[in-house]
VOPA-463559 format. One record per residue (C-alpha): y, z, x; residue in three letters. Coordinates in steps of 0.02 Angstrom, whole numbers, plus 32768, in hexadecimal, padded with zeros to 4 digits. Example, Ala and Ser with C-alpha at 12.3 -4.5 7.8 and 13.67 -1.06 7.14 Angstrom:
! residues 2
7F1F81868267ALA 7FCB816582ACSER 
This chain:
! residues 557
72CC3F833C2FUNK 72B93FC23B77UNK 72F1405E3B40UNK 724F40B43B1DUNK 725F410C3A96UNK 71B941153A43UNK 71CB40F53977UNK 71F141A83925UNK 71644195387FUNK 70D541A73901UNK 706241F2387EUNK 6FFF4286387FUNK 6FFA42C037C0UNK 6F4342C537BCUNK 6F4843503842UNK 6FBF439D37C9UNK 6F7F43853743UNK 6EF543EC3797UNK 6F58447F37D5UNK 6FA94487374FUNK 6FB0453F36FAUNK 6F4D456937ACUNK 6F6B460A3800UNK 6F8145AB38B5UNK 6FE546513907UNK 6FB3464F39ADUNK 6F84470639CFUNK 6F13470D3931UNK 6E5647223930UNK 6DF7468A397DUNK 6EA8463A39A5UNK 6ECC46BF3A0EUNK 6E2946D93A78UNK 6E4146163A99UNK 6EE246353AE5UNK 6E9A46D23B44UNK 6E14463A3B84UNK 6EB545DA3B9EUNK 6F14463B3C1BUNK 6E93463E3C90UNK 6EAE45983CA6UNK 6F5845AB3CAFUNK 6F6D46373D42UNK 6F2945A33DADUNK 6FDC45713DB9UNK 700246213DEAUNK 6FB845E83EA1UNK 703545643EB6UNK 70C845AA3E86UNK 70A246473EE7UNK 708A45E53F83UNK 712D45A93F80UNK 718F463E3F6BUNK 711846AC3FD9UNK 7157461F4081UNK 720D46314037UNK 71FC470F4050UNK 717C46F940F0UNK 72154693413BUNK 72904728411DUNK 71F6479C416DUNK 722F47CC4232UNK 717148014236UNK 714A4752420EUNK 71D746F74272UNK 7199476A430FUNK 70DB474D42FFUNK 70F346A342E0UNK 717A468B4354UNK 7207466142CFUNK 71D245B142A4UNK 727545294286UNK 728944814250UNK 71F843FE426DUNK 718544AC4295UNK 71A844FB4205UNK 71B244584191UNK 70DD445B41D7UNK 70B3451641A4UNK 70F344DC40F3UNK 70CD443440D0UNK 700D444A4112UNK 6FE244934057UNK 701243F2400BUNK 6FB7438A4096UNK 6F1E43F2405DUNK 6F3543C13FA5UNK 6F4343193FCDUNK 6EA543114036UNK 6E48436E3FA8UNK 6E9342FE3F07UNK 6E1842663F28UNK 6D8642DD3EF3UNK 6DBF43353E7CUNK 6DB842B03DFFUNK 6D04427D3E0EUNK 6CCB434C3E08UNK 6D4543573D71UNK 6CE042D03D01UNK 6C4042D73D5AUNK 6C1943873D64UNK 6CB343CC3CD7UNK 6D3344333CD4UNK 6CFA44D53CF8UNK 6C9844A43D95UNK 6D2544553DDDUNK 6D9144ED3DB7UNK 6D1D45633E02UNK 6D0C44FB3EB2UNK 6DBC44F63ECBUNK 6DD945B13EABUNK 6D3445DC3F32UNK 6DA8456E3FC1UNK 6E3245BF3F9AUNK 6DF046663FB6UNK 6DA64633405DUNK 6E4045F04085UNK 6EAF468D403FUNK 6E3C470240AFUNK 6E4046894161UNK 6EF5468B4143UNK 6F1447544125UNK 6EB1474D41E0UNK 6F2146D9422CUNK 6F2A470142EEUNK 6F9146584311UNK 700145D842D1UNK 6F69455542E4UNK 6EF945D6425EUNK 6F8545ED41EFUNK 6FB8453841C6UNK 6EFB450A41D7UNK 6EE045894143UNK 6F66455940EBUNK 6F10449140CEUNK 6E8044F2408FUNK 6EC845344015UNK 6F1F44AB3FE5UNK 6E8E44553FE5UNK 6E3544C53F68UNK 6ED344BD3F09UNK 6ECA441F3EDEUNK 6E1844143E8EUNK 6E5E44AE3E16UNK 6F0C44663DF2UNK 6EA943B43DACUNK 6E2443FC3D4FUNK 6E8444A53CFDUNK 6F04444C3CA7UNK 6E8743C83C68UNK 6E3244463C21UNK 6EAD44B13BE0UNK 6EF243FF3B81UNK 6E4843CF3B42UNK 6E37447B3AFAUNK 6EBF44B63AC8UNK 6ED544C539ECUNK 6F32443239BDUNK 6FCC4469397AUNK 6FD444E33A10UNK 6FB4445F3A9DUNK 707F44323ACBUNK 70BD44E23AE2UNK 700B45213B45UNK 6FFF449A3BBEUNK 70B744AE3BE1UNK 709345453C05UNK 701545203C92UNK 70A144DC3D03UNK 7117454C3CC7UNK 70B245E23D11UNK 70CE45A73DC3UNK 716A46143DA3UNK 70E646BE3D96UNK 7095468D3E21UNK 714946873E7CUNK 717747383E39UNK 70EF47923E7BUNK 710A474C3F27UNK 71AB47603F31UNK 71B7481E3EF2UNK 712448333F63UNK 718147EB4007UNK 7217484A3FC8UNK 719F49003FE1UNK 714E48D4406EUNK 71EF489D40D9UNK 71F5494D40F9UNK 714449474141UNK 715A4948420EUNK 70D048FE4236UNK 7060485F421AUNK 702E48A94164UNK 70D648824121UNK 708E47C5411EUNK 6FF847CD411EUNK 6FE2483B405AUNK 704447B1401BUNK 6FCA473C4078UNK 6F4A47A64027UNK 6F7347A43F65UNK 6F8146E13F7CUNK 6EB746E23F32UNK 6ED747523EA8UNK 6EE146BE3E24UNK 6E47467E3E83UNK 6DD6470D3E6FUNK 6E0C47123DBCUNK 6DDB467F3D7DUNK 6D3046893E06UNK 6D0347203D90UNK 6D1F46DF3CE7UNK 6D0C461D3CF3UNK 6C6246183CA3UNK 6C84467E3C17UNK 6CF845FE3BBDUNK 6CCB454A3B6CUNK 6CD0449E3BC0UNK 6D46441E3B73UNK 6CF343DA3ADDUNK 6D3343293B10UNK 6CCD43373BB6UNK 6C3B43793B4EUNK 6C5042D83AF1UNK 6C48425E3B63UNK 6BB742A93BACUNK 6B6F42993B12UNK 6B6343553AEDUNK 6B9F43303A39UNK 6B5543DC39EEUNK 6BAD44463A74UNK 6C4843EA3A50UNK 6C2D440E39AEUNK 6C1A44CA39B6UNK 6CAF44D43A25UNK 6D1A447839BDUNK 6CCB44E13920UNK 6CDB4597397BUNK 6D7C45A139D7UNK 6DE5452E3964UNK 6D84454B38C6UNK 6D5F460238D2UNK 6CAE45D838AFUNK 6CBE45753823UNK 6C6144E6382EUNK 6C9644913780UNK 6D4A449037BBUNK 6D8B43D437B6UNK 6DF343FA3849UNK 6D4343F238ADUNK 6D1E433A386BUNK 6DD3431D3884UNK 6DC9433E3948UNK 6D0A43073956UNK 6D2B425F390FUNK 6DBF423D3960UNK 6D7D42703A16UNK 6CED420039FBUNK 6D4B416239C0UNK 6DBE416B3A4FUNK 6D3641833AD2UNK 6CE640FF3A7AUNK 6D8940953A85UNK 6DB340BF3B1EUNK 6D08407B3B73UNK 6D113FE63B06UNK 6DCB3FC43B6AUNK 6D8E3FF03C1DUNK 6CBC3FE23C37UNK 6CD3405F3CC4UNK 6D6640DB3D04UNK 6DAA40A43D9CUNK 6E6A40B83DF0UNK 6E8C40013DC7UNK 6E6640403D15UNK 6F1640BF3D28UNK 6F6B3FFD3D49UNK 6EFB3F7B3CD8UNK 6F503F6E3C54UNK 70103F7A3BF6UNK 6FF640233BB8UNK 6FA3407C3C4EUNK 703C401A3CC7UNK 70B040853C39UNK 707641203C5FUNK 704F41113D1EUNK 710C40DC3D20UNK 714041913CD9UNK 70C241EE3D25UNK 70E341B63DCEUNK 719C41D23DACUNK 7196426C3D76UNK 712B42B83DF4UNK 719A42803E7BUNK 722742B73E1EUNK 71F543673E02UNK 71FD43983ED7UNK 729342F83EEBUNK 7303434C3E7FUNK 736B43C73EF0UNK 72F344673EC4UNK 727644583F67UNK 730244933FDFUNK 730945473F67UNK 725645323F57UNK 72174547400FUNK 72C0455B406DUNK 732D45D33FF2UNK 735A462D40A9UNK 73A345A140F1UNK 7405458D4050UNK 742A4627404CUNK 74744630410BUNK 74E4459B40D3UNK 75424621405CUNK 753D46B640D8UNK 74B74707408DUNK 744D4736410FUNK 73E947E24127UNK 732347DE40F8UNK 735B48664060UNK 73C647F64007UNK 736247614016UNK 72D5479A3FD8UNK 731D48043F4DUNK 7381475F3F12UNK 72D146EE3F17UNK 727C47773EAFUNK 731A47793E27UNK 731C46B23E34UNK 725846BD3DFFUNK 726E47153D79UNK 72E646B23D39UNK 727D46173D47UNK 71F146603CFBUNK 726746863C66UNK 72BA45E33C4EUNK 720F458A3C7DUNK 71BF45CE3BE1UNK 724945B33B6AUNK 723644FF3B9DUNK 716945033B7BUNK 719E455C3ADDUNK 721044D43A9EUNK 71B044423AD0UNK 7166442B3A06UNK 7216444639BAUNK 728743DC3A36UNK 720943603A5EUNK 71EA43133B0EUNK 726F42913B23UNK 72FC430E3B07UNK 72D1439A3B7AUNK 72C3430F3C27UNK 736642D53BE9UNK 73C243923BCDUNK 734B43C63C66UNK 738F43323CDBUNK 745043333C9CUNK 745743F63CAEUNK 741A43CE3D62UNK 74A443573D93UNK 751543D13D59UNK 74E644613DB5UNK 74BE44033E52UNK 757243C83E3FUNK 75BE44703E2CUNK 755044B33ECDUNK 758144213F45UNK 7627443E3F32UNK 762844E83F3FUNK 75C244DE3FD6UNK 765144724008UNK 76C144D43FFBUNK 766145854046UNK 763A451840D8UNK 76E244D84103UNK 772C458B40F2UNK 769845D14162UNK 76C8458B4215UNK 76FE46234264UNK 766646984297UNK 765F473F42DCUNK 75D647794380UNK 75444786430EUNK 757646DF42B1UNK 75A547164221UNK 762F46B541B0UNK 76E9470641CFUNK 775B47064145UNK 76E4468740CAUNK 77044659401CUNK 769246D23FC7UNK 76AB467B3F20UNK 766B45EE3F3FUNK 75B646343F96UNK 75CD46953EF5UNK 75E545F03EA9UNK 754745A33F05UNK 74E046373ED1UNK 750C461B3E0DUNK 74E3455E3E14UNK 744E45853E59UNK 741745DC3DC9UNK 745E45713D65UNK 740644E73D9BUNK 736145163DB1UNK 738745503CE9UNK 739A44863CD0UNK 7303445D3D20UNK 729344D73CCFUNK 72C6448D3C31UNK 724044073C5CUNK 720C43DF3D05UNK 71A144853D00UNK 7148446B3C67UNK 714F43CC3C41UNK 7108437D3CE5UNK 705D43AB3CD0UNK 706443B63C11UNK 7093430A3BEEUNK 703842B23C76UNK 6F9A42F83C25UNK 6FB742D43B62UNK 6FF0421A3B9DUNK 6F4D41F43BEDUNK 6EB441BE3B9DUNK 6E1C42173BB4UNK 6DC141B83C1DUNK 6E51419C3CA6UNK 6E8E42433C7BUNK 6E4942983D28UNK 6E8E41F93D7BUNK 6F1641EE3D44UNK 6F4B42AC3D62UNK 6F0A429B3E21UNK 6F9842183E2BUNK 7015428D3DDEUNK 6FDD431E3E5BUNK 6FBB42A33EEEUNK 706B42583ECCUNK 70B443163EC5UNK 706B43433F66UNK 70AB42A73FD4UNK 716442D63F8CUNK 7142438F3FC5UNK 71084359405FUNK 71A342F34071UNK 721B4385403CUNK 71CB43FD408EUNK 71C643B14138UNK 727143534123UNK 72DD43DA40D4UNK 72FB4447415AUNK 731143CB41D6UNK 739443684163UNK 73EC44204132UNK 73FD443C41EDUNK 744643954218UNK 74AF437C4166UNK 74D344384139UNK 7519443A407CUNK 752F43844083UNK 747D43624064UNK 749343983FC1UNK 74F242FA3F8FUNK 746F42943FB0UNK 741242F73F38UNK 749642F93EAEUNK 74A142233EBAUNK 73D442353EA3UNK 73DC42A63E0FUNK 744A42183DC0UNK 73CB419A3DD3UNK 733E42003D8FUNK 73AF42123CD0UNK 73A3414C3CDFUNK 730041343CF4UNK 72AF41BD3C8DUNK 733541773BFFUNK 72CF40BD3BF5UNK 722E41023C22UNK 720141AE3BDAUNK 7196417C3B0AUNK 71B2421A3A99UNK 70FB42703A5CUNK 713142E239EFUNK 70FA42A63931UNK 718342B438BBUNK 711F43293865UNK 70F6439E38F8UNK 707B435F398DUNK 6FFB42ED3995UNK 6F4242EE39C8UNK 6F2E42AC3A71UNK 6ED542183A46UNK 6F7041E739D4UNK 6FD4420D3A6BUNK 6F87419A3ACFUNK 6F8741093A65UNK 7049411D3A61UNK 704A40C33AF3UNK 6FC640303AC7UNK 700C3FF33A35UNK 6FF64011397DUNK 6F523FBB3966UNK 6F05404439EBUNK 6F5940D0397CUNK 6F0F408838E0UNK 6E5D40913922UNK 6E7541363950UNK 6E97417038BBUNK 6E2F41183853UNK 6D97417738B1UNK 6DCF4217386FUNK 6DD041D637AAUNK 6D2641DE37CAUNK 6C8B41933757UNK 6C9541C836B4UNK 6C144149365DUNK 6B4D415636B0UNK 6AEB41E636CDUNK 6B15427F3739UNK 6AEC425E3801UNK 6A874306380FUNK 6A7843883796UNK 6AEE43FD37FCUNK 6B7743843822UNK 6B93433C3773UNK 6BDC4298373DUNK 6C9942D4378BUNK 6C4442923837UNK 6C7241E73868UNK 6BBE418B3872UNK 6C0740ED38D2UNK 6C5A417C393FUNK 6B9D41CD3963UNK 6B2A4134395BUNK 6B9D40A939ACUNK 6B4940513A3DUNK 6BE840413A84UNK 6BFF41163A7FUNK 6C20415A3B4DUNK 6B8C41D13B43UNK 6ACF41F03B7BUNK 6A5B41A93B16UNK 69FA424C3B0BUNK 6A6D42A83AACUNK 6A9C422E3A2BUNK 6A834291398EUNK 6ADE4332398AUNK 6A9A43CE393AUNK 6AE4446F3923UNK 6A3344E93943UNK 6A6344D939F8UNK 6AC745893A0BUNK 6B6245703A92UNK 
């Protein structure tokens, strides 16, 4: 296999040539309302990641152990695997609502399931009700997690994209911090309300977004190729413009959006699955995606993830105080090292952060299996309430620190980068697609993990975490031959130029072409001016309705 490293004079000086001397600070004026518009898309991630670390504190609960009768191994593998069994039933239709009805429909479905699911499950009277509501809400979940980081890529200002949609997965980690600091108050709770608030402020991030979804702009790429050029138009003009509607930038992004719709549909007549497979380039990116997705719950960090307890037990650590007090420190943490990875993305490129991210990784895992090792071999001897007599303290201390450590590693790019650079890779019209295979792939390895894990920590112990460490090798292998840098070495690159990396230079060179424009011939429309790429509007070949042909700017947004 060749190494894949993608040639480093990608180019993207037009782009800078049009930012340059720009004021392109993200909290400024119309920059910063569009990153306001932004982070709602982003606290969808919020729901996932405080899933995860709200089953990690419920298992530390003795309210919850008693009322649900202290679930163990194949039991408790059910209550939390059932979420991801939900997302998987829901991924098939999220990709046909995400292109056929946009974005913010899609968004707004999966966030009305989810709060039917959140408020069934703060009821729960039985085991049977509470998984049942958990696949409900992982069912809503997974129309929201397709459709919110589409958006939030197809949006986003161009030389803002990398770090923001890093970001998205990145904030699982504040989603994880409120649970956990909320299990860790309401362990004092003596009664069923010490699981079920936590149960409760699952649908926070849902009613959120249920408020406020309408009030910000569909993706001007979907708008496109639904041939609702002049709305395109105004959003491009508005929130990347501020207004200014003789910017070049907008001609820049219209043009370019058109041609590769236009390109795209001229490759594959109509978007199916076997489109994600058809042909050299799409194989190249399923290839990483698929890897990746697997590799982000296969990489050692689902057993902290959903079963930090049992971990912690391993050590010695084992009252509900200390447990939960450690998850909520860990979260922060993570939250912290998360977004210095989504910050870096632009400056240390792609390539490099899964390579630091993976090494780092190996090492840690390396460093906690053997002091596992050792902690367990020293911990035979237990006292009446099986406690640990005379254990090697240093090295749970030891397990403790590589914990950190580690998950420190994978932050670096597993968080950000697994949603981020699925969805730059992709090409429009397989971009919903090809993200349902990401998350469809993500929630068959969670499924995996979180039914296998405690069964395998129960019947290996600390030895399981070999396994792990030989696993993490592999992954720095493959990701080495397989992972194409997108970073321009300028600074990034549209999307469209991102996904012709992997097509071949003749793909990139159409691309760009389109957003040169038509400087000889008359203007398309008064409004639009001659910066507008007529072959882009007027092509037969264009993916839109025929009704909507001709843009013009009198329609207000």
């Amino acid at each position: 296999m060749e190494h894949a490293v993608h040639e480093p004079n990608a180019s993207n000086d037009e782009l800078e040539q049009i930012m340059k001397d720009r004021d392109t600070r993200w909290y400024r004026g119309h920059l910063g309302k569009l990153n306001l518009i932004c982070a709602l898309c982003i606290i969808t991630s919020m729901n996932n990641g405080y899933d995860g670390s709200m089953m990690n504190g419920l298992q530390s609960l003795d309210t919850w152990k008693g009322y649900f009768g202290t679930p163990t191994g194949s039991t408790l593998g059910i209550f939390n695997a059932i979420q991801s069994i939900g997302g998987i039933a829901g991924l098939p239709f999220a990709p046909y609502l995400n292109d056929r009805f946009g974005r913010r429909w899609t968004i707004f479905l999966g966030a009305c399931i989810q709060m039917i699911g959140v408020a069934l499950q703060t009821a729960a009277q039985s085991v049977g009700m509470f998984i049942g509501c958990r696949f409900l809400i992982g069912f809503g979940l997974a129309f929201s997690c397709l459709s919110a980081p589409t958006l939030l890529t197809e949006l986003a200002f161009p030389t803002h994209r990398g770090p923001i949609t890093s970001l998205y997965n990145s904030t699982w980690y504040l989603g994880s911090i409120v649970a956990a600091w909320t299990t860790y108050g309401t362990f004092r709770i003596n009664n069923t309300w010490g699981w079920r608030i936590p149960s409760l402020l699952q649908g926070l991030p849902s009613a959120i977004q249920i408020a406020l979804i309408f009030f910000i702009p569909e993706s001007p790429r979907w708008l496109v190729d639904h041939g609702r050029d002049e709305q395109a138009i105004k959003v491009l003009t508005k929130y990347h413009c501020g207004g200014n509607s003789d910017d070049p930038l907008v001609a820049f992004e219209y043009n370019e959006i058109r041609e590769a719709l236009r390109l795209e549909k001229a490759a594959n007549k109509s978007s199916t699955y076997l489109s994600l497979f058809r042909t050299p380039g799409n194989r190249r990116r399923m290839r990483v995606i698929i890897a990746i997705a697997f590799f982000s719950q296969w990489s050692g960090n689902g057993i902290v993830s959903y079963y930090l307890n049992l971990a912690l037990n391993g050590i010695g650590i084992r009252s509900a105080g200390q447990q939960t007090l450690i998850n909520g420190i860990l979260q922060v943490w993570n939250l912290g090292t998360a977004y210095l990875g989504a910050l870096v993305v632009d400056k240390a490129g792609r390539r490099p952060l899964w390579l630091i991210s993976v090494g780092g990784m190996i090492a840690s895992y390396t460093l906690w299996t053997i002091c596992n090792g050792i902690y367990a071999k020293s911990a035979t001897n237990l006292d009446a309430d099986g406690n640990p007599i005379n254990a090697n303290l240093a090295a749970g201390h030891g397990v403790l620190a590589a914990i950190f450590l580690y998950y420190a590693s994978y932050n670096l790019a597993m968080s950000p980068l697994l949603v981020s650079y699925t969805v730059e890779i992709l090409p429009f019209r397989i971009r919903s697609k090809g993200l349902m295979v990401m998350q469809m792939s993500v929630n068959a390895s969670l499924v995996f993990n979180q039914y296998v894990n405690p069964i395998a920590l129960d019947a290996l112990g600390w030895k399981l975490y070999i396994v792990y460490t030989c696993w993490l090798a592999f992954e720095f292998v493959y990701l080495w031959f397989t992972v194409i840098e997108t970073k321009g070495k300028n600074g990034p690159l549209p999307l469209e130029e991102i996904a012709a990396l992997f097509d071949g230079n003749e793909a990139k060179e159409d691309v760009k072409a389109a957003t040169r424009g038509t400087a000889a011939g008359p203007p398309i429309n008064e409004n639009l001016g001659g910066d507008y790429d007529e072959k882009a509007i007027h092509s037969k070949d264009t993916p839109v309705h025929v009704e909507d042909q001709t843009p013009s700017l009198g329609h207000k947004y």
